[in-house]
C-alpha positions as CSV (number, residue, x, y, z in Angstrom):
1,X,-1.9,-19.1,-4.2
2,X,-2.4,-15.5,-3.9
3,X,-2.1,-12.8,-6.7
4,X,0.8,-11.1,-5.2
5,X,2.8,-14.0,-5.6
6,X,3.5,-14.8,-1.5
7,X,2.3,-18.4,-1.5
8,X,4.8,-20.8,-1.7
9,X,4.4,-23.8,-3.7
10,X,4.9,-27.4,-2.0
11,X,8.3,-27.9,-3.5
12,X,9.9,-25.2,-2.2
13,X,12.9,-25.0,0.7
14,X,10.0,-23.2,2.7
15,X,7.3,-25.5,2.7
16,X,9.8,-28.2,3.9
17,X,10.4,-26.2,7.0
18,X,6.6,-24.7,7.8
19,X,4.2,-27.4,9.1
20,X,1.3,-28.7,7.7
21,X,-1.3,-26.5,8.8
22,X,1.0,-23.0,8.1
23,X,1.7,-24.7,4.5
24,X,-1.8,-25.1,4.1
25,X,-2.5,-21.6,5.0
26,X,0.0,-21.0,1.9
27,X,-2.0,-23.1,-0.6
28,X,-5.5,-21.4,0.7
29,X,-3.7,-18.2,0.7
30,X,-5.6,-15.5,-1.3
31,X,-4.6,-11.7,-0.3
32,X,-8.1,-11.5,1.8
33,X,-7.9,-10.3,5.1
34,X,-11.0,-11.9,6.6
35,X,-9.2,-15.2,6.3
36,X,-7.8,-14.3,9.6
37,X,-9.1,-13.9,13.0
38,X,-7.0,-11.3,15.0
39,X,-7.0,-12.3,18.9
40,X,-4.3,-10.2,20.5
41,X,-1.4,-7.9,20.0
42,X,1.6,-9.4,20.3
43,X,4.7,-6.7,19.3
44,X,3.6,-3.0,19.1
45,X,6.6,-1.9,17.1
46,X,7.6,1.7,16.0
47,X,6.1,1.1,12.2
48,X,3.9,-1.4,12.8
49,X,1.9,-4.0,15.1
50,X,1.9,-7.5,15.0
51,X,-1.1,-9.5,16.2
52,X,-1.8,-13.4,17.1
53,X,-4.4,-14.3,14.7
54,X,-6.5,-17.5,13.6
55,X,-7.0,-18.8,10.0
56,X,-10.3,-19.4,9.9
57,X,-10.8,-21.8,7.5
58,X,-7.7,-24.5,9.1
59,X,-7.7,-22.7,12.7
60,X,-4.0,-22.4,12.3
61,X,-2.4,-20.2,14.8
62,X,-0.2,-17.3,12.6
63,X,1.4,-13.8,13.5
64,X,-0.4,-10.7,11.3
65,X,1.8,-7.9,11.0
66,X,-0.2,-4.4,10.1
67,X,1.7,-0.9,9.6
68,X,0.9,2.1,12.7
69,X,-0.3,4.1,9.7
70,X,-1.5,3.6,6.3
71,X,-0.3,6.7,4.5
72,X,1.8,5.9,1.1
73,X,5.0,5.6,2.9
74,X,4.4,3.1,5.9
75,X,2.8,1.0,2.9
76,X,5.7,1.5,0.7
77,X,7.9,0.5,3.5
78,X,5.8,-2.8,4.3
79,X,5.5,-3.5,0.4
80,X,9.0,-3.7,0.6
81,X,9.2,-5.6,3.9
82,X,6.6,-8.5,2.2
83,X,9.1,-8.2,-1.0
84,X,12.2,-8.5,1.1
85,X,10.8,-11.9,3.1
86,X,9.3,-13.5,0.1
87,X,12.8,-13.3,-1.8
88,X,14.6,-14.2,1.1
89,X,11.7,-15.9,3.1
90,X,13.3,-19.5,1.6
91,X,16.1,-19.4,4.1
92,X,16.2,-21.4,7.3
93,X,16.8,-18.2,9.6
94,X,14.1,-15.7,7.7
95,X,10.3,-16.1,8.5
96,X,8.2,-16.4,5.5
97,X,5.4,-14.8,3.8
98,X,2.2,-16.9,3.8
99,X,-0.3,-14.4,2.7
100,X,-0.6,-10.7,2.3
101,X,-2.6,-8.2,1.1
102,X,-1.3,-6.6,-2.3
103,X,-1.6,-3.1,-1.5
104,X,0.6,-3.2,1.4
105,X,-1.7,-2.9,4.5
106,X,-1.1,-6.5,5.9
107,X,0.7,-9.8,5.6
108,X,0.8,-12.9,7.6
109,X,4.0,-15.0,8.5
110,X,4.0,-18.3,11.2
111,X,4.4,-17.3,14.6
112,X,8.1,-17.2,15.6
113,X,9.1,-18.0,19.3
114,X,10.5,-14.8,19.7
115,X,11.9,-11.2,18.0
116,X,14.9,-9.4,17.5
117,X,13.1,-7.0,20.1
118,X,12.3,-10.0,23.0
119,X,16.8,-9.9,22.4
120,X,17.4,-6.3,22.5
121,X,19.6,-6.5,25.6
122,X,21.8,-9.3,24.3
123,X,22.0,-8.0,20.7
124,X,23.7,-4.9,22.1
125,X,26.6,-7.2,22.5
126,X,28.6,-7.4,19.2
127,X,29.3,-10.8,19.0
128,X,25.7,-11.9,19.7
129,X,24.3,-9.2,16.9
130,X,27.2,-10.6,14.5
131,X,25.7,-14.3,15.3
132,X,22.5,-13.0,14.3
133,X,23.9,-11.4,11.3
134,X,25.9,-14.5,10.4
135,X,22.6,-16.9,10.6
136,X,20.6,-14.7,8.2
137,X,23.8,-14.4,5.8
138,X,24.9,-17.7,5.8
């Protein structure tokens, strides 16, 4: 389990919803970012990028997320983001933390079939945004 705290022990609500190989990534998890293979971007964002990496050690496929910039606010922004998903990470419609750095430069999280962004069009609809809302809240 890493320093920082963003494993998850077997136990937990998470683990029973990751599978096998991304709750192994947990228990191997160590804050080291060559533990990860990046092959592609997948989301350029405004803050940050997400890539589709490999763990090297279980070839698990996972999503790395890395801010645009690395001055002390985009890393105090991602701190918080890691902080925010770990505390919340244990419910059914938040993505987890497996791994991250501690200084705020990277984390990893499974892959998710799609974002918020891949709904933009129908989250512009206030019903569909409130369903999203209501599935994180509930």
């Amino acid at each position: 389990m890493p320093q920082d705290g963003a494993g998850v022990p077997e136990e937990s609500a998470v683990s029973r919803r990751l599978t096998r190989d991304e709750q192994l990534v947990c228990l191997l998890a160590r804050g080291d970012g060559k533990d990860y293979r990046p092959e592609h971007e997948l989301a350029p964002g405004g803050q940050a990028v997400v890539f589709n990496a490999t763990h090297k050690l279980t070839g698990t496929p996972v999503a790395v997320k890395r801010p645009r910039r690395r001055d002390e606010d985009a890393l105090r922004r991602m701190l918080r983001e890691i902080e925010a998903m770990t505390r919340f990470g244990g419910h059914r419609n938040v993505v987890p933390v497996l791994d991250s750095s501690v200084d705020g430069t990277w984390f990893v999280m499974p892959l998710a079939d799609a974002t918020a962004r891949d709904q933009a069009v129908q989250l512009r609809d206030a019903e569909q945004l409130r369903g999203l809302i209501m599935a994180i809240i509930a």
